[in-house]
Z-matrix of the N, CA and C atoms (Angstrom, degrees):
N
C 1 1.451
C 2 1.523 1 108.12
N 3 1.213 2 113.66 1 119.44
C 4 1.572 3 119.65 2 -172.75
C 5 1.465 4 110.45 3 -122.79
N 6 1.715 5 121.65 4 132.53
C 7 1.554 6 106.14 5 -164.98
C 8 1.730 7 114.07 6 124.72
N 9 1.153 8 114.44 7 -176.29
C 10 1.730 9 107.73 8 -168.92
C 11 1.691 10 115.68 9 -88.27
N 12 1.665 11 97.37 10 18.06
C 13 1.582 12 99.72 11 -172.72
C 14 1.581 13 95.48 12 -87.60
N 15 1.757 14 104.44 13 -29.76
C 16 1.377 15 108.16 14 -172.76
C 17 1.761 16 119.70 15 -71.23
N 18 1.344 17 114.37 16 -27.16
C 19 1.141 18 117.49 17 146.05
C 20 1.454 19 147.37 18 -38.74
N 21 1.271 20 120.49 19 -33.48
C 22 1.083 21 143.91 20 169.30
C 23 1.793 22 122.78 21 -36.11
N 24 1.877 23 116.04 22 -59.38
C 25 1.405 24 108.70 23 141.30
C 26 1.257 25 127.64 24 -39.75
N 27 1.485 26 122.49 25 -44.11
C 28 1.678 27 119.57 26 -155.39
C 29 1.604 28 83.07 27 -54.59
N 30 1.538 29 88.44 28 -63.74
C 31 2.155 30 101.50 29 -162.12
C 32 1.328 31 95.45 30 -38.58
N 33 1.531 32 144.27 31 -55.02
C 34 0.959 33 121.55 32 -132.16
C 35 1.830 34 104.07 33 -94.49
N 36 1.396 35 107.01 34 -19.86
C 37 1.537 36 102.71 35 -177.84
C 38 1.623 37 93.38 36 -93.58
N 39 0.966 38 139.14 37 10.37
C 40 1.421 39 122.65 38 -179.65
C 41 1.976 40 106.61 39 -110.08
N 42 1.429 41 110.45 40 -7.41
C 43 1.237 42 118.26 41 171.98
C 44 1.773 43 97.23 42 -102.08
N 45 1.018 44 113.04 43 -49.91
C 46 1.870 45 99.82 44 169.63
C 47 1.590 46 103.02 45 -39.23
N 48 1.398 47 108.29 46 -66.25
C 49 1.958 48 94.35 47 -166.85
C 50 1.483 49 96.56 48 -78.71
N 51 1.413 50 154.42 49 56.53
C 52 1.000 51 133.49 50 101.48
C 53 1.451 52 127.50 51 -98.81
N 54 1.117 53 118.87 52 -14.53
C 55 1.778 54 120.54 53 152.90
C 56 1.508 55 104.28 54 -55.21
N 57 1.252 56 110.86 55 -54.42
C 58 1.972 57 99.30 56 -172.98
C 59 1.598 58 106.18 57 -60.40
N 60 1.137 59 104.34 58 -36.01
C 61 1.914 60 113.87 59 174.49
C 62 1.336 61 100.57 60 -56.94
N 63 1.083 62 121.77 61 -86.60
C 64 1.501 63 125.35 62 172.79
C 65 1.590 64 124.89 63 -24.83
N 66 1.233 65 126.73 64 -57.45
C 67 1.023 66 148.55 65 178.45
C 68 1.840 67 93.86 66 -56.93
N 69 1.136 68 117.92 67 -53.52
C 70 1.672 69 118.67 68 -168.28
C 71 1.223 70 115.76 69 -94.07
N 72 1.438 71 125.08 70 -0.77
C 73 1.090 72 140.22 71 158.48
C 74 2.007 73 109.62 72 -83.14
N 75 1.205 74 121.86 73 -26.23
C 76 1.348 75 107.01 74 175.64
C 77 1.449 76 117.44 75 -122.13
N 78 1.751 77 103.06 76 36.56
C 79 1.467 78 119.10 77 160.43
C 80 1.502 79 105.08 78 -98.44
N 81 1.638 80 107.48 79 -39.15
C 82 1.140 81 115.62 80 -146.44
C 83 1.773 82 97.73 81 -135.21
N 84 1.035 83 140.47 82 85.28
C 85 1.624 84 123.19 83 -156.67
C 86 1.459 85 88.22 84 -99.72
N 87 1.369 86 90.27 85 144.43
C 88 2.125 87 122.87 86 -173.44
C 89 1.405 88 94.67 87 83.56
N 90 1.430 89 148.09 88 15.03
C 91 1.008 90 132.69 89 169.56
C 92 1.622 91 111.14 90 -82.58
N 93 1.081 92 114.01 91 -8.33
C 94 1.539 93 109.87 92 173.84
C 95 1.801 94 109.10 93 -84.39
N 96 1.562 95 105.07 94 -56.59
C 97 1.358 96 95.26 95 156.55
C 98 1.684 97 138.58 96 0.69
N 99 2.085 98 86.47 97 -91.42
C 100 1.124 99 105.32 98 -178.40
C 101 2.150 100 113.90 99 -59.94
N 102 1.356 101 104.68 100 -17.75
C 103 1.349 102 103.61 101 -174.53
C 104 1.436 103 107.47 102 -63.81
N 105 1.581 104 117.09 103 -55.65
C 106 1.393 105 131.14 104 -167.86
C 107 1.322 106 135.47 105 -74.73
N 108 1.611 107 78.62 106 -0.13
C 109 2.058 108 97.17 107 -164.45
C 110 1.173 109 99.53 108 -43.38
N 111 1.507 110 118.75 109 -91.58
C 112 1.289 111 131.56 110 153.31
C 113 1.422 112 133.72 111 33.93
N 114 1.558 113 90.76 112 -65.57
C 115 2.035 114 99.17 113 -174.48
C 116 1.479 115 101.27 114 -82.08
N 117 1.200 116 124.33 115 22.68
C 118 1.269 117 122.30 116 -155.16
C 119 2.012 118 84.54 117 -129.82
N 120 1.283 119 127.55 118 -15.32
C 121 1.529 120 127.76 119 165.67
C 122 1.217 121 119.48 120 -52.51
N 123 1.334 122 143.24 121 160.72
C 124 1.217 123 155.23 122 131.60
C 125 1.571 124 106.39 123 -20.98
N 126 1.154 125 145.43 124 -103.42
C 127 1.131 126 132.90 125 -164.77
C 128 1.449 127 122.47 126 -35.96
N 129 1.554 128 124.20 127 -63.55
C 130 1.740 129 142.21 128 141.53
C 131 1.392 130 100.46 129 -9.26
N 132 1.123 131 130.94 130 -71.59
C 133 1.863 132 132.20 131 -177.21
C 134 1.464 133 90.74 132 -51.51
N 135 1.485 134 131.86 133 -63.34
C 136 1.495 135 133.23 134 -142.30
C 137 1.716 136 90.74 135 -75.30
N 138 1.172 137 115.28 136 -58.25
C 139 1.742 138 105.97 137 -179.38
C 140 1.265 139 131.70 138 -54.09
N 141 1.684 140 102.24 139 -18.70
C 142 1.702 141 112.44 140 176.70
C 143 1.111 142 107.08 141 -93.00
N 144 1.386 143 135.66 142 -28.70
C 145 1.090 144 121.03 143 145.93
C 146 1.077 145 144.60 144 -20.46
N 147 1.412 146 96.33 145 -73.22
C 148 1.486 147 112.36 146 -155.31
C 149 2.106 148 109.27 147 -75.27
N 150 1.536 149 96.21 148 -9.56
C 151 1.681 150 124.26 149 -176.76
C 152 1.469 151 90.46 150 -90.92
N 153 1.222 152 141.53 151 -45.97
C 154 1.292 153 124.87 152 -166.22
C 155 1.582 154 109.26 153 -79.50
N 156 1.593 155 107.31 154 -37.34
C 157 1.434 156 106.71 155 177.54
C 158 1.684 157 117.99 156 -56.12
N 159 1.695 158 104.31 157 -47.27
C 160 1.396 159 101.08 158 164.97
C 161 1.169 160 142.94 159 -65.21
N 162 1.372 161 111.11 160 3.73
C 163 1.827 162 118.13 161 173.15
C 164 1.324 163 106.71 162 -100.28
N 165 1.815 164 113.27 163 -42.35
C 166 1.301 165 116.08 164 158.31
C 167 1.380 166 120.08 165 -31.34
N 168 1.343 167 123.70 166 -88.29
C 169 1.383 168 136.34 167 -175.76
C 170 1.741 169 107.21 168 -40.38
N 171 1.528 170 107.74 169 -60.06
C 172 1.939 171 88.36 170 -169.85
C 173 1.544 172 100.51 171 -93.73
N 174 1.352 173 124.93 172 21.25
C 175 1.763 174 121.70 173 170.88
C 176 1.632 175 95.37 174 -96.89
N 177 0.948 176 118.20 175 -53.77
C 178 1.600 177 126.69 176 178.71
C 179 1.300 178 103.31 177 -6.81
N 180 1.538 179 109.81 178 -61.74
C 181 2.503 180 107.85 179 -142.29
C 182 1.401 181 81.19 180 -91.25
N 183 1.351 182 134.29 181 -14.39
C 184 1.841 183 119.19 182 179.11
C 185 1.788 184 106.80 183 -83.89
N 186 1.798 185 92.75 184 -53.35
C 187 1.805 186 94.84 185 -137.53
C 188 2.257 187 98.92 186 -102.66
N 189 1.483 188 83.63 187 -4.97
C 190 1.825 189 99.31 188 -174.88
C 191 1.500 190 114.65 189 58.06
N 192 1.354 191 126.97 190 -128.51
C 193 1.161 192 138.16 191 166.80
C 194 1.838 193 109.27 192 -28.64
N 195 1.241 194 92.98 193 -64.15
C 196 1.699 195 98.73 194 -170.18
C 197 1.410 196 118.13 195 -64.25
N 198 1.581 197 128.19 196 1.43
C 199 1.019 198 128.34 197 160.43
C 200 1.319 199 102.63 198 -60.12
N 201 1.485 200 134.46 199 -68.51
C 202 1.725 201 148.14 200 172.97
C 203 1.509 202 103.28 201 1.85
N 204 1.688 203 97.29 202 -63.74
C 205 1.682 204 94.81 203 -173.53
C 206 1.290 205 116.51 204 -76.15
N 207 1.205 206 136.11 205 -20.93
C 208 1.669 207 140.29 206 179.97
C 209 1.725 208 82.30 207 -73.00
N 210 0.921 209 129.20 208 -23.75
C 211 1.804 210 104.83 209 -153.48
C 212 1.626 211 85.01 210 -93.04
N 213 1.357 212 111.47 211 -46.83
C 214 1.854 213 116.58 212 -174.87
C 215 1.713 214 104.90 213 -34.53
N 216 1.854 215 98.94 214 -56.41
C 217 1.463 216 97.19 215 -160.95
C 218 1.281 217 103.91 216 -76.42
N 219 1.784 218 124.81 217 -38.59
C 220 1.716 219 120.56 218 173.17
C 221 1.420 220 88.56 219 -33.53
N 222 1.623 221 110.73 220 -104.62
C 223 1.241 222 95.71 221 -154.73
C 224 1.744 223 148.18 222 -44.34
N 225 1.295 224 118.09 223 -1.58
C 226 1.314 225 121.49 224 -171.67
C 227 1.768 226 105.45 225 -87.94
N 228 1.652 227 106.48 226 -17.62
C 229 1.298 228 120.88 227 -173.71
C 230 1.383 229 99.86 228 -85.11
N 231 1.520 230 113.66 229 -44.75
C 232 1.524 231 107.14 230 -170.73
C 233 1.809 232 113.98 231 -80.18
N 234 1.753 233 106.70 232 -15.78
C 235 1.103 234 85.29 233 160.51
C 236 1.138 235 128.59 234 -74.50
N 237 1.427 236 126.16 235 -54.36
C 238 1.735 237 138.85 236 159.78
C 239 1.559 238 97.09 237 -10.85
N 240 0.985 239 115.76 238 -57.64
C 241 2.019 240 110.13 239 -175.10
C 242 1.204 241 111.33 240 -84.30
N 243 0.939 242 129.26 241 -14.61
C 244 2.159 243 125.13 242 161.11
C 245 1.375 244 108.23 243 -76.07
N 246 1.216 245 96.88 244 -39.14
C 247 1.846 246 96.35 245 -172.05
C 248 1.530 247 114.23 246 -90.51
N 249 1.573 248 131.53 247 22.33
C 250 1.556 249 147.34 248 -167.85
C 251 1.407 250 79.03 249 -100.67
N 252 1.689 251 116.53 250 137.22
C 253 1.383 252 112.66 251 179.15
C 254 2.210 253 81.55 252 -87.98
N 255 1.546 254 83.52 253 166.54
C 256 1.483 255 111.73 254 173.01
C 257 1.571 256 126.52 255 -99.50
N 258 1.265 257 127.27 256 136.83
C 259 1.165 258 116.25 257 -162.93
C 260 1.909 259 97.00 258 -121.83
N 261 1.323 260 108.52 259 54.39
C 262 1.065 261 106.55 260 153.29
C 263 1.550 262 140.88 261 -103.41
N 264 1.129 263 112.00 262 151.02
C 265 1.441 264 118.09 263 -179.53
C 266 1.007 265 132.95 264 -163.54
């Protein structure tokens, strides 16, 4: 399916995580802030990157245009998860 039907997931998981944003932002205000800091690092930028380019490139020859937005939200997710500090030790 190629076209704005394929869009339809992107929209719909990218308005879920801003209701949970929203929603956790007026339990807790600056908690969105402090959540996102992170994806906003040097490494976090470099992994979302490098995730959006790769959905770009092999989404392209199937999904065309609508690959763009799968690659936007891949990467904004994979930065958000590089940039989560770790609690190992």
């Amino acid at each position: 399916m190629n076209g704005a039907g394929s869009l339809l997931p992107v929209v719909i998981v990218v308005a879920a995580l801003v209701i949970r944003t929203a929603i956790g932002e007026l339990r807790r205000p600056g908690s969105t802030r402090r959540q996102w800091a992170g994806a906003t690092g040097g490494p976090a930028v470099a992994a979302g990157g490098v995730a959006a380019v790769a959905v770009a490139a092999t989404g392209w020859p199937q999904a065309g245009a609508t690959a763009l937005a799968w690659a936007v939200l891949v990467g904004a997710l994979v930065a958000f998860l590089v940039g989560q500090p770790t609690n190992r030790r």
